[in-house]
N, C-alpha and C positions, 0 to 999 in steps of 0.2 A: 504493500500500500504506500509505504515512502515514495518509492521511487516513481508510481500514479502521481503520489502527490508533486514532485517534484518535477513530472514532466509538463504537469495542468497547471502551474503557479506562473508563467509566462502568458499564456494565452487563455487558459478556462477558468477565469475568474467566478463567472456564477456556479462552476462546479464544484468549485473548492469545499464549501460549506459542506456540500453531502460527502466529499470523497472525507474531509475532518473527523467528521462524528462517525464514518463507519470505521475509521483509521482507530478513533477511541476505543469504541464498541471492540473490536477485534482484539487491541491492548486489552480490554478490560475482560473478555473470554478469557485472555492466553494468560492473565494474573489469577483471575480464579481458577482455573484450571491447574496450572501445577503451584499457584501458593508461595508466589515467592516476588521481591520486588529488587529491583537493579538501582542501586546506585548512580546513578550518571558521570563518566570520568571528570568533568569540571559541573559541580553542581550552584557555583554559587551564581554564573548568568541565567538559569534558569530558575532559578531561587528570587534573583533579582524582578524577577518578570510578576511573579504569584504577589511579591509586595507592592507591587505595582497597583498588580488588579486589586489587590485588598484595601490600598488605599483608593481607589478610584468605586471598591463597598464605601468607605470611609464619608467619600465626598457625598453621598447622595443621603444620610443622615443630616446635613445641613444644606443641601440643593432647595433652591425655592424653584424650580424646574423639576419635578420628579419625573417625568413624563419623558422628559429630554433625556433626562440622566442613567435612567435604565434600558433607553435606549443604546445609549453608547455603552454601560456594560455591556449590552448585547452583542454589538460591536467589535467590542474588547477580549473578547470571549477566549480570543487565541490568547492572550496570557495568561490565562490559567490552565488550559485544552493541554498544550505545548509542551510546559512543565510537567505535567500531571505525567502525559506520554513519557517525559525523561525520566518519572523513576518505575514506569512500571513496564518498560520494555527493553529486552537487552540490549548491554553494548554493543553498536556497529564493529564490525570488525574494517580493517583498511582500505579493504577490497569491497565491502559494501558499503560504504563511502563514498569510493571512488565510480561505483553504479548509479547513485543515486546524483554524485556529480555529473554524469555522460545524462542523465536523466534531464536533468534540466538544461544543460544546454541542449538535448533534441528539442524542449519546448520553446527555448528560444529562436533554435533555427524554424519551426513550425509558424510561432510567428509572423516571422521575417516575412518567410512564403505569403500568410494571411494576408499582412498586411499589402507587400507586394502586389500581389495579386488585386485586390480591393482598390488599390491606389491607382494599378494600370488603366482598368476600367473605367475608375469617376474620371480622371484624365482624359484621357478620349472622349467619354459622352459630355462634361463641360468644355473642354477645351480648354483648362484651366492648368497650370501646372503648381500650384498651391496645393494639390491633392497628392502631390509626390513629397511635401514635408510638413511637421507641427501636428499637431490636431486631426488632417483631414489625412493621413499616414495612418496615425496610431488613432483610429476613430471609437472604439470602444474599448480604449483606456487612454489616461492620460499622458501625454508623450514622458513626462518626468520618471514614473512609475517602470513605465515601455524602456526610457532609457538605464535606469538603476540596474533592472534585469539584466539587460543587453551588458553593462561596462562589468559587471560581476559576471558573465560570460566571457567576455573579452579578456579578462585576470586570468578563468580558468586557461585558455585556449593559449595564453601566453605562458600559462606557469606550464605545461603538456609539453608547446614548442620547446622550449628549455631543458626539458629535463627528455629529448627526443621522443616521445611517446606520442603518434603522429594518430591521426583520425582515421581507422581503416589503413593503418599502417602506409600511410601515403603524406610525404608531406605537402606536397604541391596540394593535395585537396585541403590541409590543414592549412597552409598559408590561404589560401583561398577563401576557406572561412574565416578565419580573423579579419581580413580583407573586407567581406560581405558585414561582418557584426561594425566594423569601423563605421565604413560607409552608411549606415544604417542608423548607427548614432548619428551621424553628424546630419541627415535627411531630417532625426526627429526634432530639431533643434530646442533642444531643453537643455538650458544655459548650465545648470546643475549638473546635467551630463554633462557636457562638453567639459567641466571642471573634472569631475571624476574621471571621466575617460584619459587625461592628460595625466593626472595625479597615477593611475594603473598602469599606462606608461612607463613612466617614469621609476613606479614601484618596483616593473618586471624588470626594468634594467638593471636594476639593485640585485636583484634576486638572480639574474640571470649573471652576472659579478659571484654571486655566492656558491653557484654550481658547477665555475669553471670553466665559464664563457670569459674569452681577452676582453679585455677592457676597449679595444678597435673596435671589434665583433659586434659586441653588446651595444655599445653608443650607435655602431653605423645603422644597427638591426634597428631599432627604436627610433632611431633618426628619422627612416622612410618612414615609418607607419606614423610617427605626431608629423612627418610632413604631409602626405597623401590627407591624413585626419584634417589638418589646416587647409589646404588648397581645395579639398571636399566642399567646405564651410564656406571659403572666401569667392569661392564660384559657381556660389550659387543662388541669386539675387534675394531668395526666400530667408536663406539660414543669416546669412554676411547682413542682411536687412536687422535682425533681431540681435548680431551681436553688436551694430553701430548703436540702435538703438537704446541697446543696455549702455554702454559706452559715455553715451549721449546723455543718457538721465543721471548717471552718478555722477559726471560733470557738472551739471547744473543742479543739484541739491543741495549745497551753501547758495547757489543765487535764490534760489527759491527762497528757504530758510529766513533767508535774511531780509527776504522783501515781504514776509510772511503771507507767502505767496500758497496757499494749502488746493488750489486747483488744479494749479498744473501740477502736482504733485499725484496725482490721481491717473495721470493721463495714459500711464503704461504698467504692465505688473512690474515691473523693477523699481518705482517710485511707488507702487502700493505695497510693496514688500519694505521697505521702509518704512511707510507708516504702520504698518502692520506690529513691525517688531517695537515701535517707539512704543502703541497701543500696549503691547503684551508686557513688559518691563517696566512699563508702568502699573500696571493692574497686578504684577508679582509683588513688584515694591510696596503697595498698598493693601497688598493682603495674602502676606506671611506663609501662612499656612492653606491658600488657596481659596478660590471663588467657592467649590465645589462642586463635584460632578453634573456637568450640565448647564451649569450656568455662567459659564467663560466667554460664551458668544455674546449674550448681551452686555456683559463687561464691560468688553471689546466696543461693541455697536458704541456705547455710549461715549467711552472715550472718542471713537471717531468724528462724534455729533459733535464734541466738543471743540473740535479743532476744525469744525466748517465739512469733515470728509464725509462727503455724505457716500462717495461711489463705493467705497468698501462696506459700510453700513445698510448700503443696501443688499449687497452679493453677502452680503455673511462673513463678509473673508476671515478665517482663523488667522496666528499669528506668522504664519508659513515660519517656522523654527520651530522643530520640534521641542529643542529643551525650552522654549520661551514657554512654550504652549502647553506644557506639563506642568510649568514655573504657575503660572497665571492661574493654573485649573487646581493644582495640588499643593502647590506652593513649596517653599523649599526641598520638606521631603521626597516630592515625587522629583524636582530637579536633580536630585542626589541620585535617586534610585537610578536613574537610567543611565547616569555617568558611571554610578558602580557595576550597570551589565554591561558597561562599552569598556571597563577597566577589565571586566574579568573574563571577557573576549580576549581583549589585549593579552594579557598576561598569559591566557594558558594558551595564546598565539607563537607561542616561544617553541610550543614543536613543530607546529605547521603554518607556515607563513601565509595560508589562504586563510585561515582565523581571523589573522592580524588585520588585510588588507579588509576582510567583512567589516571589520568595526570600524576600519577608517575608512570607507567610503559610505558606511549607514551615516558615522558620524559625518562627515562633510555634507550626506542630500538632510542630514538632520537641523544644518543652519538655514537650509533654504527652503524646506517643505514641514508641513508636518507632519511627518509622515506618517505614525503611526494613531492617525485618527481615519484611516482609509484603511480597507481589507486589504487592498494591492500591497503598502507596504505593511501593517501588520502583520498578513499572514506570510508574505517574503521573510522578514525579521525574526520573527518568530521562529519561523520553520528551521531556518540556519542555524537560530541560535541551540534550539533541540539537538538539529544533528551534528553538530560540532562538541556539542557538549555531552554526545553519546559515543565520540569516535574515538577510536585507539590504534596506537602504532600494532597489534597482530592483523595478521592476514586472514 
């Protein structure tokens, strides 16, 4: 069932939920059945998730929203599902690990295909080439999520390359794919990706340094692909459009600021991601121990009123930052908690360096999204955090 789950967490988003609970149900047969419960080799990231959700019980005792608030445990449901699974199923051995990783990157190459395929189409019947990147690409999910997947594929397929362990024992198909997953990012243009996918890069060179590739080798390897990655981006009127315009608004946010200029400040998601975070670190600072489950959106709304913003108060926008938006909702503790599961990734990252890279790229899409107030990166999050925290160096 892992490895179902892992190949559907790229593209079968509405199936997730039932492929979940028959994943539990099945754990929960095979516990009462022989009477025994597994330890998890690093138990304290998944330990870190169950304090999570108990304080996110916590908040809905003082929620003036209860309605909201049990919805989003509902929501949330993976942090305690997840955990539960790590101690009542055994430990992955290396080689089932290494399955359940071939697992999900097939769901990402699948995908690719989907999306592909859907894009060539709307293409042609509008005659539009906007349907080849953003939004009208990745059309039933959102391109950030689409990208997260894709650049934690791209680590895998570069940590394989490296250590020679080729796709179908072929490397031309292997370069080929990392090829397609690049290109692919850079079509979905979600700025957050394009950070991570640069930063994974970058990582693989390190690592690719660590396993005995020359230090020529490694730089020139890496070299092509963040160039190919840039020259993707820069020629292509759609992508190079949205990174001028990012570009363009953090230049102009002291002029704005200072002319107490709050409309144009609205005018693109890069200057509502700014307001967003000022909103959310505000409403931490103001209340310690948090809003309470559920009642962080109108917070937020209210703050937005205050400074004239009306367009995010109207969208609902959360704080796009995940730790603001945990800060604001649970207040310092729940900020704590999930730097202590992105530490205790870290840490028991020291035997396997795809660990490490998990929590540095959850945590980098963690400044710019919130992520885990959505199933896509919930149950992505989640999911990793289980099986890394069940996996062990036997075969």
């Amino acid at each position: 069932m892992l490895i179902v789950l892992a190949f559907a967490i790229p593209w079968a988003k509405k199936a997730l939920p039932s492929i979940i609970v028959i994943s539990l149900l099945v754990a929960l047969f095979y516990v009462i059945r022989k009477r025994t419960i597994f330890k998890p080799k690093e138990p304290l990231a998944p330990l870190s998730l169950i304090a999570l959700f108990f304080l996110l019980l916590l908040g809905t005792t003082y929620t003036e929203h209860p309605y909201e608030a049990w919805n989003e445990i509902g929501i949330k449901l993976s942090f305690f599902v997840f955990p539960l699974l790590a101690f009542i199923t055994p430990n992955l051995s290396k080689s089932q690990t290494s399955e359940i990783q071939y697992a999900f990157l097939a769901g990402c190459f699948l995908f690719i295909g989907i999306a592909a395929s859907h894009s060539t189409y709307e293409t042609v019947q509008h005659q539009d080439i906007y349907y080849t990147t953003y939004d009208r690409l990745s059309w039933y999910m959102h391109p950030t999520y689409a990208a997260l997947y894709q650049t934690f594929a791209l680590y895998l397929l570069c940590s394989l390359f490296f250590r020679r362990q080729f796709l179908f024992n072929n490397r031309s198909i292997h370069v080929g794919a990392i090829l397609m997953v690049l290109i692919f990012i850079a079509l979905l243009s979600s700025k957050a990706g394009y950070l991570a996918t640069l930063f994974v890069l970058v990582y693989s060179l390190a690592q690719s340094i660590r396993l005995g590739w020359s230090l020529t080798r490694s730089i020139s390897t890496i070299a092509v692909a963040i160039s190919l990655f840039v020259l993707t981006i820069l020629n292509l009127r759609t992508t190079s459009q949205r990174v001028e315009n990012a570009l363009h608004d953090l230049s102009a946010v002291e002029v704005n600021r200072s002319q107490n200029d709050t409309t144009s400040l609205q005018a693109t998601s890069t200057n509502m991601r700014l307001l967003t975070w000022q909103a959310s670190a505000t409403v931490l600072l103001e209340n310690p121990f948090g809003t309470g489950t559920g009642d962080t959106q109108e917070a937020l709304n209210t703050i937005y009123l205050q400074h004239s913003a009306t367009h995010p108060a109207e969208k609902n926008l959360n704080a796009h930052n995940q730790f603001l938006q945990l800060g604001a909702e649970l207040g310092w503790p729940g900020l704590l908690v999930i730097l202590l599961c992105l530490f205790a990734l870290w840490n028991f990252g020291k035997r396997d360096q795809t660990i490490r890279l998990l929590a540095l790229v959850c945590g980098l899409n963690f400044l710019f999204e919130s992520m885990l107030e959505v199933q896509a990166g919930i149950v992505f999050f989640c999911f990793w955090v289980f099986t890394y925290s069940k996996s062990s160096d036997e075969e």
